[in-house]
C-alpha positions as CSV (number, residue, x, y, z in Angstrom):
1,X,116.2,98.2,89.5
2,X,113.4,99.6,87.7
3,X,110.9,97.3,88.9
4,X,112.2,97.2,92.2
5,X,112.2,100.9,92.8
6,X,108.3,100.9,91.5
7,X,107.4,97.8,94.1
8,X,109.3,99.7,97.0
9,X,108.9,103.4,96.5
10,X,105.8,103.6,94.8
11,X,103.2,101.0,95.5
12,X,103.9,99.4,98.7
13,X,104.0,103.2,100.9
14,X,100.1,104.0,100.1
15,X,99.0,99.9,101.0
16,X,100.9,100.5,104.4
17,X,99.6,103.7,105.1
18,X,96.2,102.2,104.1
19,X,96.1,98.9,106.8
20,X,98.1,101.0,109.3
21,X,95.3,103.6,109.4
22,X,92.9,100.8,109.7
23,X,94.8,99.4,112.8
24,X,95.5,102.6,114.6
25,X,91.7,102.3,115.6
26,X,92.7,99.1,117.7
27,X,89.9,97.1,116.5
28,X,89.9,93.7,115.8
29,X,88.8,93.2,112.6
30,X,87.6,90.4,111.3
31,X,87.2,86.7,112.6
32,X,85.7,85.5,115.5
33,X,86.7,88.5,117.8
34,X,85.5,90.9,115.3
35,X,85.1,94.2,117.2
36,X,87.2,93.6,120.5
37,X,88.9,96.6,121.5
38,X,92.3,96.4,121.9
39,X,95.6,97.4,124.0
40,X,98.8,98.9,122.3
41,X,100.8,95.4,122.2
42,X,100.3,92.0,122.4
43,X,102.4,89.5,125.0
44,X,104.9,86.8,123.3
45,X,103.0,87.1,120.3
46,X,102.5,89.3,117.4
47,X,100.2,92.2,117.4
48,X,99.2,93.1,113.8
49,X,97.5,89.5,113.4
50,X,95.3,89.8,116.4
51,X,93.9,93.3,115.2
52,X,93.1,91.5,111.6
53,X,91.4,88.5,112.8
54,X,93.8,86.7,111.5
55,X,96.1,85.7,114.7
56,X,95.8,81.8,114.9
57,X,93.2,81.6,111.9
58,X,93.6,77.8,111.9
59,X,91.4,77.6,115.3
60,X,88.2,80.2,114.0
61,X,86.0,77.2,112.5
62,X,86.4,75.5,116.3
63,X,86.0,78.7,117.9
64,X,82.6,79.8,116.2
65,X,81.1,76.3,117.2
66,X,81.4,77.1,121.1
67,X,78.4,78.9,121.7
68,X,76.6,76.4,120.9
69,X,77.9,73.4,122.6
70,X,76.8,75.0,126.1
71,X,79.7,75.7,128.3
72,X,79.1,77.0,131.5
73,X,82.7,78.6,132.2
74,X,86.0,79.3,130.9
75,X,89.6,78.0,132.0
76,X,92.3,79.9,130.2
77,X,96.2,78.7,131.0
78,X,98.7,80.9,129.7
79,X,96.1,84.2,129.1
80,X,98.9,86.6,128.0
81,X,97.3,90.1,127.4
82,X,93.9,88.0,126.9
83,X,93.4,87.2,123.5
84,X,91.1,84.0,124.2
85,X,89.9,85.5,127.7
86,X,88.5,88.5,126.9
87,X,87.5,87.2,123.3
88,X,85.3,84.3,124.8
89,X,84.2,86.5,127.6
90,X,82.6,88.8,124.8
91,X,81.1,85.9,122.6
92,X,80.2,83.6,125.3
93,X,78.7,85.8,127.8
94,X,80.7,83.3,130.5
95,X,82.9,83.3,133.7
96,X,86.4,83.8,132.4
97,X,89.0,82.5,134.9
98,X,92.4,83.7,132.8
99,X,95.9,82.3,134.7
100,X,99.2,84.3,133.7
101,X,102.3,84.1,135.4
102,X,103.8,86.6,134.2
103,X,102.8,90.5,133.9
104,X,99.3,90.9,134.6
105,X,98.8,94.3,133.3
106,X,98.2,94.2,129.8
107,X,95.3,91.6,130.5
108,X,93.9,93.8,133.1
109,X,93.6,97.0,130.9
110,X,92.5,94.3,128.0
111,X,89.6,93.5,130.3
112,X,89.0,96.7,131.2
113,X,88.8,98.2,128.1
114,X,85.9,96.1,126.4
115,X,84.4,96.4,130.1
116,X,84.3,92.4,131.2
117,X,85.3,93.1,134.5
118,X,82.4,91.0,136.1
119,X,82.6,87.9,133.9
120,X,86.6,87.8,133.9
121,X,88.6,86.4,137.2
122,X,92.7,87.1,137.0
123,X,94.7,84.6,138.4
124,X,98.4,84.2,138.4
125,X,100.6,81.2,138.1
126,X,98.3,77.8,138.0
127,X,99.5,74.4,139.2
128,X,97.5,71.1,139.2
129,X,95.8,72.2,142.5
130,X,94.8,75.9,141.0
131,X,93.6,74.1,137.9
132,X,91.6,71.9,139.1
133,X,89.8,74.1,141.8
134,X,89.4,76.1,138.6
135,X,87.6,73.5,136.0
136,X,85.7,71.5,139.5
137,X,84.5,68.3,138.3
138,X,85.5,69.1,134.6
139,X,81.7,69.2,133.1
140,X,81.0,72.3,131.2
141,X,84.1,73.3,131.3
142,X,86.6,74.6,128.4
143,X,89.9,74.7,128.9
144,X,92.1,76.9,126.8
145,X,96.2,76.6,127.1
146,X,99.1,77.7,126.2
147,X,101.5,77.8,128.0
148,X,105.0,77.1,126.5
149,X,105.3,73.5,126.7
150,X,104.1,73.0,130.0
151,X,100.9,71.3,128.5
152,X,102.9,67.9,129.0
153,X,103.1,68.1,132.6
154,X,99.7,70.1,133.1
155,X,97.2,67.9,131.1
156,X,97.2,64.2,132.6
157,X,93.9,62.8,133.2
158,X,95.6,60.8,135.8
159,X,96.6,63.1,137.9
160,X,93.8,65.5,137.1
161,X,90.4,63.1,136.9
162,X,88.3,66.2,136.1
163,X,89.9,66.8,132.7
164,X,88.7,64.1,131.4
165,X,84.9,65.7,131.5
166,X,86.4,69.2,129.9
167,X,86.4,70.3,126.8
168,X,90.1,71.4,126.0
169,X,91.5,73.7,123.0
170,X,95.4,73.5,123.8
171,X,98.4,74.4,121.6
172,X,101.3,72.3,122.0
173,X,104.7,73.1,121.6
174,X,107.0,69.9,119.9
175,X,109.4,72.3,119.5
176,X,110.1,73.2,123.1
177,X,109.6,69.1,123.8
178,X,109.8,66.6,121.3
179,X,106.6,64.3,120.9
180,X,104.3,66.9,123.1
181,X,101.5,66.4,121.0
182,X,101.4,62.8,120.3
183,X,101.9,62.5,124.1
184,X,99.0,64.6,124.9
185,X,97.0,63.6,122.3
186,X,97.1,59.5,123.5
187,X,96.2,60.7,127.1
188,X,92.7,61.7,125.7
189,X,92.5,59.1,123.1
190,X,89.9,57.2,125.3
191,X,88.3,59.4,127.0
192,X,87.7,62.7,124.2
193,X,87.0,63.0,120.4
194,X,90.6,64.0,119.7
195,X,91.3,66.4,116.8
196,X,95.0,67.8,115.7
197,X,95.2,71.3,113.8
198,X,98.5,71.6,112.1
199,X,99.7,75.8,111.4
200,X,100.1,76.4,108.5
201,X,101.8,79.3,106.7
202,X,100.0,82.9,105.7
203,X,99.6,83.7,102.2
204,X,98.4,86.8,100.9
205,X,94.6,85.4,100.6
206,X,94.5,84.9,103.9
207,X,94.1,88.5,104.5
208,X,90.0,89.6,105.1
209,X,88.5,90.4,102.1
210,X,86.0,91.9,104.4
211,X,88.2,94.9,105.4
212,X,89.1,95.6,102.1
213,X,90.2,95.5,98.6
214,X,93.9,95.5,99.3
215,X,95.0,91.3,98.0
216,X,92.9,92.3,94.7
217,X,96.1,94.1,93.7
218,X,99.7,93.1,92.8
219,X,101.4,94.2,95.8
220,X,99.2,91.8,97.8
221,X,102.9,90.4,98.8
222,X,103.1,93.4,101.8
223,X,99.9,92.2,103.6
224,X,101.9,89.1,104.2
225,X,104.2,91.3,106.7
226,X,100.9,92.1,109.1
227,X,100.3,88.2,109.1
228,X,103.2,86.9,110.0
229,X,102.8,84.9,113.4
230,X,104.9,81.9,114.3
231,X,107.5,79.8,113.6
232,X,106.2,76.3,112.2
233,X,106.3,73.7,115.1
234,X,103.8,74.6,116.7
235,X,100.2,72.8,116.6
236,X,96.9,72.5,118.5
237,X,94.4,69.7,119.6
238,X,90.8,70.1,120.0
239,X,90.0,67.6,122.2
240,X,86.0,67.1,123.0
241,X,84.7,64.4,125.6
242,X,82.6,61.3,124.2
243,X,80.5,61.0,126.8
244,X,78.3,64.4,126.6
């Protein structure tokens, strides 16, 4: 009881109070986004994360190769508030065209507020017809999606001929439909450098040492509460063409 009432009353108020005065600045923090300005929630996915730098960790060492592999736009499926479109709008200096189905708003004030009106294009819902008016003949593309599972249906190089010139960073969803990323994965097996990125759990190291000294101490278990993201099931590919 002792021990408890020290963990719960006395050390983990002032580390709270601590991160949450670092977030109320709606910066993000750390990671490849570092500096974004950010909106008040995030869409189907969890907030504290993406103002750490820590939302989705598992794709950064992909994401700081891109501005050197010398894309000439942007195709992002399933935008959300605009995590990846407004991020890679920032670092890439690129046209942005950012599908979402759903409520448009919070990716409109996201854009807004780090002031990439010019460079990013709101769409709504995207079918094969959309996409593929959106990536043209595929080369210099990079397509970003996520979109729930969808990705089965959406990402057939047969039906779409043009994908298999694009670059594409999608996250696929086996738990929605069984096999969805061995599925998509064998579709690009010939024609793209295919690489799978399991998720993998948060632990307390995970959390920036660059924003401060907060996992150096013994209640680093509470940082573990502003990283917490996902169920597991879900997974990416990275998925490159071989003929550059």
């Amino acid at each position: 009881m002792l021990r408890y009432f020290f963990r719960e009353k006395i050390c983990r108020p002032p580390v709270k109070r601590a991160v949450d005065n670092l977030l109320r600045e709606r910066k993000v923090l750390s990671g490849p986004f570092v500096g974004m300005s950010y909106i008040d929630r995030a869409v189907g996915s969890s907030w504290f994360p993406k103002l750490l730098g820590t939302y989705e960790m598992e794709l950064a060492p992909v994401i700081e190769k891109l501005p050197a592999m010398g894309f000439d736009r942007v195709v992002d499926v399933g935008a959300a508030e605009g995590y990846y479109a407004v991020g890679l709008a920032r670092m890439l200096n690129l046209p942005v065209t950012a599908f979402e189905a759903g409520n448009r708003e919070p990716l409109e004030n996201l854009v807004k507020l780090n002031g990439v009106e010019d460079r990013v294009t709101i769409r709504d819902y995207c079918d094969l017809g959309r996409l593929q008016d959106a990536i043209g003949d595929g080369a210099g593309t990079l397509l970003v999606m996520d979109i729930e599972g969808g990705e089965v249906s959406m990402l057939d190089p047969e039906f779409l001929p043009a994908l298999k010139h694009c670059a594409i960073l999608v996250e696929t969803h086996d738990f929605i439909i069984r096999g969805a990323n061995d599925a998509v994965a064998a579709r690009f097996a010939s024609t793209h450098d295919v690489e799978a990125i399991p998720y993998r759990r948060r632990t307390a190291e995970d959390f920036p040492a660059s924003i401060g000294p907060f996992r150096l101490f013994d209640h680093r278990q509470y940082l573990l509460e502003y990283m917490d993201e996902r169920l597991p099931g879900t997974a990416w590919l990275w998925m490159t063409p071989k003929e550059k």
